[in-house]
Phi, psi and omega in degrees: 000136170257099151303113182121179174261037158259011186247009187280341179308311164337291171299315176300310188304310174312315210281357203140280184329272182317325177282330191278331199290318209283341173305319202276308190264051187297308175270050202224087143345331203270333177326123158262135124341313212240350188261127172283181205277144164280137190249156174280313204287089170311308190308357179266344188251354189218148178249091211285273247223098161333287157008289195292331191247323183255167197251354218192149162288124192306178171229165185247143177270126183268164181187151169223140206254103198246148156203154195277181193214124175190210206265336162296345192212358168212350175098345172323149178274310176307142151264137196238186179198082177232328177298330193276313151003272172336296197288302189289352190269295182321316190300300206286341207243355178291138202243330172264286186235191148233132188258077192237136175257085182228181167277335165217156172225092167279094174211099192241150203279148195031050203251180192239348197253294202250127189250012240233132192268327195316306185319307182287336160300317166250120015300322184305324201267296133002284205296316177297315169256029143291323136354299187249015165057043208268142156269109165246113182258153147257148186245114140250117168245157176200155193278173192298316174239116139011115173269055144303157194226018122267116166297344173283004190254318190288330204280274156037258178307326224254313144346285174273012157287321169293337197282344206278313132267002155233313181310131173120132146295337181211061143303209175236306158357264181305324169312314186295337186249357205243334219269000000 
């Protein structure tokens, strides 16, 4: 569970918000995109009595919170990699675990179609700390389906997430078992 208003860019996304916002002002150029909405009511964003949600007194966590950005989804003229940026820098300086949440996770290791380092960023990162006898976890959470409205699209999508971690020779799996 999260708290405070560094989780409202979030809510939108879960809630929605950003794709129906980009529908709606789809020609309006002036629309910011990317800044979420303000809210006055602090009580809607932070939560006094804890108690009432958790079985334990919470704790605070450092985290950074990425999302991606491009001509699908913000309007951007560019495809940027600042979010893979990201993943991988968090990936190289993360001292227990890693925590990744998306809607899908495609990164298959010598592929021709999908170019993206994460997959060689966690084995590279595995490795090390087995090397260095480190207790290290990765967390993927993804929803049970894609949310797409063509089942060939979820079916797909839902494809190269295996090859991207169990399927495959150069799954992150099979890396992980062959090294």
């Amino acid at each position: 569970m999260v708290f405070g208003d560094k989780n409202i860019d979030q809510q939108m996304e879960i809630n929605g918000e950003h794709i129906e916002n980009c529908e709606k002002y789809l020609k309006n150029d002036l629309y910011p995109y990317l800044l979420p909405k303000s809210y006055d009511d602090v009580e809607d964003l932070t939560i006094e009595n804890w108690k009432d949600f958790l079985e334990s007194e919470p704790f605070r966590v450092n985290a950074q919170c990425v999302r991606s950005v491009g001509p699908w989804s913000a309007r951007t003229k560019t495809i940027e990699s600042s979010i893979q940026n990201a993943y991988i820098q968090m990936i190289d300086v993360a001292k227990h675990y890693i925590y990744i949440e998306n809607q899908f996770f495609v990164s298959i290791a010598q592929d021709s179609v999908v170019r993206n380092q994460l997959g060689d960023v966690l084995f590279r990162r595995i490795e090390r700390a087995h090397k260095n006898d480190e207790k290290f976890r990765i967390y993927i959470v993804l929803p049970l389906l894609p949310g797409f409205d063509s089942m060939n699209t979820v079916q797909a999508v839902l494809y190269f997430i295996m090859r991207s971690i169990v399927k495959g020779d150069n799954s992150l799996f099979k890396r992980l078992e062959n090294a």
